[in-house]
N, C-alpha and C positions, 0 to 999 in steps of 0.2 A: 814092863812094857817091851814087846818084841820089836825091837828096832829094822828088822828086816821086812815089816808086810808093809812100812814107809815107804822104807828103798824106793828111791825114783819116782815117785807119786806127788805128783803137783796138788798145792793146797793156798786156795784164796782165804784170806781172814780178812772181814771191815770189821773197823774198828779195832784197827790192829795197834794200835796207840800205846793204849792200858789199857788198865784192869784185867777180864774174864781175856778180851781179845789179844793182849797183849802174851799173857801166860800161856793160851793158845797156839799161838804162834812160836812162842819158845820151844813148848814142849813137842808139837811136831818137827822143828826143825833138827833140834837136838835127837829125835827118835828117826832122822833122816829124810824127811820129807822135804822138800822144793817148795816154799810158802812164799805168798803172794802178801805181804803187811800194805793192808790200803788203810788209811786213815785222813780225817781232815785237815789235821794236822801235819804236814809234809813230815819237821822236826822228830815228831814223836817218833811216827812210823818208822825215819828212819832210823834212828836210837835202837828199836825196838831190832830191826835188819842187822846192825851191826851186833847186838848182844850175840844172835844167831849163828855171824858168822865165827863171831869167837870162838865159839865151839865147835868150828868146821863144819856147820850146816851151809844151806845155802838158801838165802833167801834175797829178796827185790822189796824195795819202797816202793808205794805210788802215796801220792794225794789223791784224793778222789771224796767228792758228796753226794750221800747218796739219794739226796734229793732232785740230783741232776739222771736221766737216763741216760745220757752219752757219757757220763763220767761213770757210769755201773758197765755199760757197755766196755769203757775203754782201760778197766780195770781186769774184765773175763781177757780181752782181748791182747794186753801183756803177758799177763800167766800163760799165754794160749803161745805166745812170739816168743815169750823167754825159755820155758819150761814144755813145750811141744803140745801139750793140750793139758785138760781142767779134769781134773778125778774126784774132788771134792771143793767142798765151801764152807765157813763158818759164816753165817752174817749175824755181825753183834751189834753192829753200828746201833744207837741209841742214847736219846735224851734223857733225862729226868724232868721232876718240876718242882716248882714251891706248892706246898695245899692250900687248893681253893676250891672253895664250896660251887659247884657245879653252872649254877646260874652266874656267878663272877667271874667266869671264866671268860677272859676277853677271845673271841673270836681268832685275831690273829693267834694268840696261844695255840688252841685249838689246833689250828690248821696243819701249823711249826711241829707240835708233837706227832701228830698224825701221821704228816707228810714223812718224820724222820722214820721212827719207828714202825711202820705198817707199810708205807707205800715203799719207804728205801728198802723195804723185807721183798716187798714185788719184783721191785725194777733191780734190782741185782737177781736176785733168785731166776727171774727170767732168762736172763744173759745166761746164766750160767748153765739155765736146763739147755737153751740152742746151744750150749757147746759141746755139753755133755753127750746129747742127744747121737750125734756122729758114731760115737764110742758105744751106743748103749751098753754103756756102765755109766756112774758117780751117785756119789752121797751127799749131801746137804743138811745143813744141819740150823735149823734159825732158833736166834736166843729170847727166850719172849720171856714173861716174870711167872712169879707163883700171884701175881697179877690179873693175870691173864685167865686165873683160874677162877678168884672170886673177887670180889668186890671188897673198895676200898675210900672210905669219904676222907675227900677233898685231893681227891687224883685221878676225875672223870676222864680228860682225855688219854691220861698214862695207862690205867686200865680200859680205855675200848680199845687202843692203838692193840694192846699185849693181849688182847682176846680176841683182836683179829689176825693176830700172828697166827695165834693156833690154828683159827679157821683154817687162812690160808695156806697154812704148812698141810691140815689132812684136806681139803678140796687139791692139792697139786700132788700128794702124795697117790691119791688115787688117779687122777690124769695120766702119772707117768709110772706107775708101781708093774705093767706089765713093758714098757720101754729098757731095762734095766736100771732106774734110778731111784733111789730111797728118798726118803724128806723125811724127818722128822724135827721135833720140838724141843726145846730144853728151858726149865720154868726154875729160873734161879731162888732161892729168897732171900733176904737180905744180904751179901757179900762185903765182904772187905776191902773194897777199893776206892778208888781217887774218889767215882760217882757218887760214894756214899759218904765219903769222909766229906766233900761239897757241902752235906746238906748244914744247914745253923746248927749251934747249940753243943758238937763234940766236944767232948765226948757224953755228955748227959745225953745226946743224942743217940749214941752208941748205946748204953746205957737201956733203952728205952726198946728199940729195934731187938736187942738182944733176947728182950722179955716177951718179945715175938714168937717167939721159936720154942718148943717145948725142950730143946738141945739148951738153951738158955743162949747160944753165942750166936755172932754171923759168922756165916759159913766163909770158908775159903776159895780164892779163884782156883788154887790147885783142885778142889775137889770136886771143882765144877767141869774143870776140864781133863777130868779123867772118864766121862760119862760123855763127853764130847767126843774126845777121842775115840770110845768105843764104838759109840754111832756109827760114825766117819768109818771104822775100820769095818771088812769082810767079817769079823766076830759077830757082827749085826745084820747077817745078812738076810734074816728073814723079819728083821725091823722096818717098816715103816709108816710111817702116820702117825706114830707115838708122841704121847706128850708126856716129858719124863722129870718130876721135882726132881730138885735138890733143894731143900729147904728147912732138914734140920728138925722136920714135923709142923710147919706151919701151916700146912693145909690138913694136916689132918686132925685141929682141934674139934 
């Protein structure tokens, strides 16, 4: 990784906590970037700030949810007072769920998924383009699943939420693609983090997930965020509106 095209370059991560966002946020700091670790968790995020600064990076905690718009507002808008303005974004912020068969899906669920994962994709993503926008330059980068790509019974709202990420990543990609700002998508498949280790049944659950993947394993945060990274960077600079797995061949049975 070339630690110099970081140099001085502000970078927001939600869901800066753990897992995909947490590593994230590591490995830009460490590669010299100015990161922004928002998460809901106050704790985590800052946890995650300090790992960063160990190693003479520099980064900022916020709290922030992103089901609020003045909490996504006032998340661009630190990066923006701390670090002088917004050159990029990660937004990873998102829920999982238990599987229910589509019709039992209580309403309230519904909403709660939706609202995290699709709408907190808007209302931060927005913020960030009117900052970006001043600069025409930044890149953005929103985390949506291999999800998002096909279908999956008994995780109706977790795949609409993650196939409207995509939408909305190439409808904004095109809005802003002659502004100078990128969007693109990143469609994880199953990972090895806190989110997944959550679910019942591990490791027989792991087990299970594994046999997903024509790779036989879940994949890694590192490997997920080496393809972020590159998004994020000028190496991509004629990238955007992409929707790009990492998933080990899961989509491509």
């Amino acid at each position: 990784m070339d630690c110099g095209e970081w140099a001085g370059r502000s970078v927001l991560v939600t869901g800066g906590g753990s897992g995909i966002g947490a590593a994230c946020g590591m490995a830009l700091g460490i590669a010299g970037a100015m990161v922004l670790v928002a998460d809901l968790a106050a704790e985590a995020a800052e946890a995650v700030t300090e790992r960063i600064r160990a190693t003479g990076g520099t980064a900022v905690a916020v709290a922030g949810n992103v089901r609020s718009a003045a909490d996504a507002e006032a998340m661009v808008a630190l990066a923006v007072e701390r670090f002088g303005r917004l050159d990029a974004a990660v937004n990873n912020a998102g829920v999982a769920m238990d599987p229910r068969a589509t019709a039992d899906v209580p309403e309230d669920d519904w909403l709660r998924i939706v609202d995290v994962n699709l709408n907190g994709v808007f209302r931060c993503m927005a913020a960030e383009i009117r900052a970006m926008l001043p600069n025409r330059r930044g890149s953005i980068v929103n985390i949506a699943s291999v999800l998002g790509t096909v279908g999956a019974a008994g995780l109706a709202p977790y795949v609409a939420s993650k196939h409207g990420v995509i939408g909305l990543t190439r409808a904004a990609a095109l809005d802003y693609a002659r502004k100078g700002l990128r969007i693109n998508a990143v469609c994880p498949g199953y990972i090895d983090t806190p989110m997944v280790h959550a679910e019942e049944g591990w490791p027989e659950r792991e087990a299970y997930l594994a046999r997903l993947h024509p790779m036989a394993r879940l994949g890694t945060d590192a490997e997920v965020v080496e393809l972020i990274l590159f998004l994020l960077s000028d190496r991509a600079g004629f990238m955007t509106g992409g929707v790009h797995t990492v998933d080990g061949g899961y989509t491509a049975w």
